[in-house]
C-alpha positions as CSV (number, residue, x, y, z in Angstrom):
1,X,0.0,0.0,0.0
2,X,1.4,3.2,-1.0
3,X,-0.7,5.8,-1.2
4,X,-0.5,9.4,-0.4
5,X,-2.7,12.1,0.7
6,X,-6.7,12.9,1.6
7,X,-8.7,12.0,-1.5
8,X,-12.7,13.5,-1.7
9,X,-13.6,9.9,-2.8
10,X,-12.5,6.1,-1.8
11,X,-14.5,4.9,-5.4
12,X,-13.6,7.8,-7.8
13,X,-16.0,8.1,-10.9
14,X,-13.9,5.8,-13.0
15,X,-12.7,3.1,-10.7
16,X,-15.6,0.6,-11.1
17,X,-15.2,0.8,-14.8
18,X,-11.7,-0.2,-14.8
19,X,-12.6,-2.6,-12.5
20,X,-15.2,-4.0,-14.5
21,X,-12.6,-3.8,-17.4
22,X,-9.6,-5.7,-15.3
23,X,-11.9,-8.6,-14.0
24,X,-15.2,-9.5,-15.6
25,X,-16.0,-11.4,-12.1
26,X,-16.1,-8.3,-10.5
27,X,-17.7,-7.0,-13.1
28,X,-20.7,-8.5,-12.5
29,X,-20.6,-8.2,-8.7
30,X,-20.4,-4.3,-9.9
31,X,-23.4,-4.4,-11.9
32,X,-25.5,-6.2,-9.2
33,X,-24.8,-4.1,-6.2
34,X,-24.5,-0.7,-8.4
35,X,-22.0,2.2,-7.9
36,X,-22.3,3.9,-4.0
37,X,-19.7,6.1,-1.9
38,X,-19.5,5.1,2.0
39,X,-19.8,7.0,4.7
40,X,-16.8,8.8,6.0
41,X,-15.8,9.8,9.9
42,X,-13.4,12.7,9.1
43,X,-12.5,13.4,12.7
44,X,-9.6,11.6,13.1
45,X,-9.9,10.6,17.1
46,X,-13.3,9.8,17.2
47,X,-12.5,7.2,14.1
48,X,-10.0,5.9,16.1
49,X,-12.3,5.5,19.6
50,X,-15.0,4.3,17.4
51,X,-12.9,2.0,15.2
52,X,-11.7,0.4,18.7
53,X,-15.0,0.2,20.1
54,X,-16.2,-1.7,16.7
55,X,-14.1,-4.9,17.1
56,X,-15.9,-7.8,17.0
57,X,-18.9,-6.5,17.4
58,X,-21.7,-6.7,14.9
59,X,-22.5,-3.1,13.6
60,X,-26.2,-2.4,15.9
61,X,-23.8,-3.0,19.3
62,X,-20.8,-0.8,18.4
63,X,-23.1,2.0,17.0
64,X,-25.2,1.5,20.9
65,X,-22.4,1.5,22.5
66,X,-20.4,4.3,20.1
67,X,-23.4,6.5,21.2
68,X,-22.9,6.1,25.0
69,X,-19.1,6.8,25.1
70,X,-20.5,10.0,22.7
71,X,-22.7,11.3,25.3
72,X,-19.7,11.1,27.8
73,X,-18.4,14.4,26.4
74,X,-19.1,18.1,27.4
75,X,-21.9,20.1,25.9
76,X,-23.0,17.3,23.9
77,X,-19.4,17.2,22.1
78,X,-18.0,13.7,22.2
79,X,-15.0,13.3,24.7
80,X,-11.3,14.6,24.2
81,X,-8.6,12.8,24.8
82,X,-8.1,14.7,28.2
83,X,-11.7,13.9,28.8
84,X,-11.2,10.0,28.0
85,X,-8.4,10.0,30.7
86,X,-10.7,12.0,33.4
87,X,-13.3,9.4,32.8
88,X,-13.6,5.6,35.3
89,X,-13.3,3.0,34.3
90,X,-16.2,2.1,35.4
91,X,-18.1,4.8,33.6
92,X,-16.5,3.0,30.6
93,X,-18.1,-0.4,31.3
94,X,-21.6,0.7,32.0
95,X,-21.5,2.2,28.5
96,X,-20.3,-1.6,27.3
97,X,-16.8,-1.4,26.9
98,X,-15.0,-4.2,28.0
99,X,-12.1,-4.0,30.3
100,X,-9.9,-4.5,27.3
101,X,-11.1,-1.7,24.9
102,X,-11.5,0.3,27.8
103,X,-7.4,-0.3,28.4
104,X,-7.3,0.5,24.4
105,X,-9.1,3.9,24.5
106,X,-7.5,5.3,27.3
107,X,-3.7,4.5,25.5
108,X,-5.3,5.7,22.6
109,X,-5.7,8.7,24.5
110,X,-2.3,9.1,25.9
111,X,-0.5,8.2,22.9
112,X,-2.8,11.1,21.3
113,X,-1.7,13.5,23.8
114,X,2.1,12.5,24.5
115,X,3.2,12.7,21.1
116,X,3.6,8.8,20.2
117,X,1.0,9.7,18.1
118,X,1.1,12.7,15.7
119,X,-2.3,12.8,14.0
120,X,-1.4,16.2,11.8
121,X,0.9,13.4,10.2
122,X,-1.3,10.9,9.3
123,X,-2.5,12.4,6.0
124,X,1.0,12.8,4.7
125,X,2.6,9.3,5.4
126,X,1.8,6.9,2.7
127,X,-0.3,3.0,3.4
128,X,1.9,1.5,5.3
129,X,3.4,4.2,7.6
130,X,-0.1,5.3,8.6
131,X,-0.4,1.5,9.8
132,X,3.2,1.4,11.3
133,X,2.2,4.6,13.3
134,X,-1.1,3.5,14.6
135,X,-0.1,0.3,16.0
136,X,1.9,1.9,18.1
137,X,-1.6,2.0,20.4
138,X,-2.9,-1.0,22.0
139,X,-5.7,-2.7,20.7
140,X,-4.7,-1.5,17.1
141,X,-4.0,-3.6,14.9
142,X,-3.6,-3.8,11.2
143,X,-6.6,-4.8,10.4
144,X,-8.3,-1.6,12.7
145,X,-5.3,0.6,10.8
146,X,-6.7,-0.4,7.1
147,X,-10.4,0.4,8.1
148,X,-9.1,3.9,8.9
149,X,-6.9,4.0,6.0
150,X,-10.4,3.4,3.9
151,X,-13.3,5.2,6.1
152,X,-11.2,8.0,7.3
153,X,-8.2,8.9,5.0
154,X,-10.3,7.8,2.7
155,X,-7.0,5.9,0.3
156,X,-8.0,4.4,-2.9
157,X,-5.9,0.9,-3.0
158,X,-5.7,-0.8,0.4
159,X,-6.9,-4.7,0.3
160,X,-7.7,-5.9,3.9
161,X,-6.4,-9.2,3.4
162,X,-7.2,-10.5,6.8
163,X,-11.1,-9.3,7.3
164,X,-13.4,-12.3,7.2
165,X,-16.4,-10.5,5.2
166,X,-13.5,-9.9,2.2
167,X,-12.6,-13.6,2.0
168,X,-16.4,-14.7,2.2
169,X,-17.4,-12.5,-0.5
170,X,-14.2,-13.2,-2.9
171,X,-15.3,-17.1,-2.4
172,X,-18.5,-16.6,-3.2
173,X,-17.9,-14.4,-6.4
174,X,-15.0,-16.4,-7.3
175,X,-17.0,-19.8,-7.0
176,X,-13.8,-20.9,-4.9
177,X,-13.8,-24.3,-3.0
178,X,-12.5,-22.3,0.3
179,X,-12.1,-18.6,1.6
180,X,-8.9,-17.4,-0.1
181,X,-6.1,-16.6,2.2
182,X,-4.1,-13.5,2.1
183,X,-1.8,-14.8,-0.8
184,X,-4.8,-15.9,-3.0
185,X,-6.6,-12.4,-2.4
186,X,-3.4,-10.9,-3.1
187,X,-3.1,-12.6,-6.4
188,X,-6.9,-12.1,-7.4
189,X,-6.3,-8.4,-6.0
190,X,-3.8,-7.8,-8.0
191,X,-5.8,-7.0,-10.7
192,X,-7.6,-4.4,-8.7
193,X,-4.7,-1.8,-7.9
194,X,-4.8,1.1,-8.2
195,X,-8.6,0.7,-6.8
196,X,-8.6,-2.0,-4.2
197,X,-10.8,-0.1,-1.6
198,X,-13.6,0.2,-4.4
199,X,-13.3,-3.6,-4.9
200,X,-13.5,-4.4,-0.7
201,X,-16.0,-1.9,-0.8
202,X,-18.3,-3.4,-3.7
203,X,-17.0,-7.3,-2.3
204,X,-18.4,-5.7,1.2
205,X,-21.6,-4.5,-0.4
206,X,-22.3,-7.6,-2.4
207,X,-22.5,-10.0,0.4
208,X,-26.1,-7.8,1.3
209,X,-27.0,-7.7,-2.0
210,X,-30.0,-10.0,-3.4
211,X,-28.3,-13.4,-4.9
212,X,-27.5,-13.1,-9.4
């Protein structure tokens, strides 16, 4: 991964064409779930807190429990990073954070405010630093650094080799025997730089789409 900069778009106007071009599979996973752009958290903590508080958690909880650590803030604003430190643990549980994430947001925190972290970075480094600086944090992973990369930076070619919902939906499109692992999604991938967020995006899409 290797891009660089903010772009207004993860699927710019002529990605799924190319797509379509580059792999006729696709192609027709394009043409039955249509051309969309997803929602985008610009505010670079919150996506962070949030992304954290999403982890294996189906997308009803982590928007319940998103809302509660929301409210925690002043004046209705969500909660700083000086606010997360100021607030109990316990607080954090009776909103439904477990002991673990609750660990994770509050190093988020400190990391945010102590300089490990330097956010006004983040849209200058390319891919891979932007994952290489955020798993500096507990609880951040790769996988938690690409959904940023997509939903928040908003970069055009990242392939999430390791999310579950990619691998179900490149099975099923693919007619494949097994979910792919990451070298056979990096080899049917290949053919999707330099768009590879619009194909996870479409791959994501198509698993609520109505059957071909």
């Amino acid at each position: 991964m290797s891009g660089r900069g903010a772009l207004s778009q993860v699927i710019p106007p002529e990605a799924l064409g190319l797509l379509s071009e580059r792999d006729p599979v696709l192609g027709g996973v394009i043409d039955r779930v249509g051309a969309f752009e997803p929602s985008h958290e610009p505010d670079l903590w919150w996506s962070l807190v949030d992304a954290i508080i999403s982890q294996q958690l189906s997308v009803k909880a982590a928007a319940t429990i998103a809302a509660r650590v929301a409210a925690l803030g002043l004046d209705g604003q969500r909660p700083t990073p000086e606010a997360v430190l100021e607030i109990s643990d316990e607080t954090f549980r009776a909103c439904g954070l477990s002991r673990a994430k609750t660990l994770y947001v509050k190093d988020l925190a400190a990391k945010w405010l102590d300089d490990t972290l330097e956010p006004h970075r983040l849209h200058s480094l390319s891919d891979d630093g932007v994952v290489e600086h955020l798993v500096r944090v507990k609880g951040i992973g790769r996988w938690t650094a690409e959904m940023f990369l997509i939903f928040t930076l908003r970069r055009p070619d990242v392939l999430p080799v390791d999310d579950l919902g990619l691998r179900v939906a490149v099975q099923r499109a693919y007619g494949l025997p097994k979910r792919p692992g990451r070298a056979e999604l990096e080899r049917i991938g290949s053919a999707w730089r330099p768009y590879r967020s619009a194909a996870t995006l479409v791959l994501w899409r198509s698993l609520k789409a109505p059957a071909a």
